[in-house]
N, C-alpha and C positions, 0 to 999 in steps of 0.2 A: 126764649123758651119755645120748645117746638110745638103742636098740636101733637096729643098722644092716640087721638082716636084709629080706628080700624076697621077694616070688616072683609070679613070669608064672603069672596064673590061665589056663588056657586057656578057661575059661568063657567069663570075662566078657572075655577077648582083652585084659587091662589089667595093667600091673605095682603090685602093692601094695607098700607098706612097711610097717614097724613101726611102730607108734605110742607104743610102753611105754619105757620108762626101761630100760638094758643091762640089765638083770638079771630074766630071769623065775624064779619059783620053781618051775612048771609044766610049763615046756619049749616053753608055746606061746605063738607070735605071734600078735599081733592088728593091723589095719589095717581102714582106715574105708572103705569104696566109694562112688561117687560120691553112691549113693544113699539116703544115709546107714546102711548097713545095715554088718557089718561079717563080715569073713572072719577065720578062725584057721586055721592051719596048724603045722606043726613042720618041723624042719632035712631032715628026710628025706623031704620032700614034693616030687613032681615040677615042675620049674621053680622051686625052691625054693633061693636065695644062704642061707646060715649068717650068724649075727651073726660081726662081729670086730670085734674090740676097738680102735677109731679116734681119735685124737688129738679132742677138742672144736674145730671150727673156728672161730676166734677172727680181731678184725681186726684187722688190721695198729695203728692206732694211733698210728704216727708222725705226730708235729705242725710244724706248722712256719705264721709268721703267723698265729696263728688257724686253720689248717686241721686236719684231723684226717683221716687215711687211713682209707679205709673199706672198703680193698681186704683180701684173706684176708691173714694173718700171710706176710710177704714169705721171701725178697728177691724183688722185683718187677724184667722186663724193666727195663733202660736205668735202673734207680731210681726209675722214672716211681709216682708217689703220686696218690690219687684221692680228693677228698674229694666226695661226691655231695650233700650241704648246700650247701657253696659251689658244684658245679658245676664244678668247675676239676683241672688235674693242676699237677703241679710233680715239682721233679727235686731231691734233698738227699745229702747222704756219711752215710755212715753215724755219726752225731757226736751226744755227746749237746749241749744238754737237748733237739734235737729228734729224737732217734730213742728207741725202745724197748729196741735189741738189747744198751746196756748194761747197761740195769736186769734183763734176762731175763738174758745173760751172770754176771752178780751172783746173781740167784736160782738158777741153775744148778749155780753154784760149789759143791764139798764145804765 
């Protein structure tokens, strides 16, 4: 998981991001500027967002003919699935073997 912190330099008038893995032992962030050079800061830095702790955005993954959804982890509008390999949408119930949400509903279970 990545570090989600940030901060509006007013310097350089640019939003940075973190670039480190969640977990600093230091307390401080690091991010890359355009120019390859790189900025640090910590939580209490003016124009400065705090890391929090954010689910890993993963893709959806439902399949269906060969396709494979490449949209974020759903449920998606209208059930509409997007596979950008083929190029193509489609529309499916929520069933397996071509949905994901039973084998996560399974992995969820106590």
């Amino acid at each position: 998981m990545r570090c989600t912190a940030r901060i509006d330099d007013t310097v350089t008038a640019r939003l940075h991001r973190c670039t480190l893995p969640a977990r600093h032992d230091d307390d401080w962030h690091r991010g890359e500027t355009v120019d390859g050079e790189w900025i640090r800061w910590k939580d209490d830095a003016p124009g400065a967002v705090p890391h929090r702790d954010e689910p890993e955005l993963v893709a959806c993954a439902d399949q269906q003919h060969g396709w494979t959804c490449t949209l974020l982890d759903g449920p998606h509008p209208e059930h509409k699935h997007w596979d950008q390999e083929a190029g193509r949408w489609w529309q499916q119930a929520s069933e397996a073997p071509y949905s994901n949400r039973d084998r996560k509903a399974a992995e969820a279970a106590p």
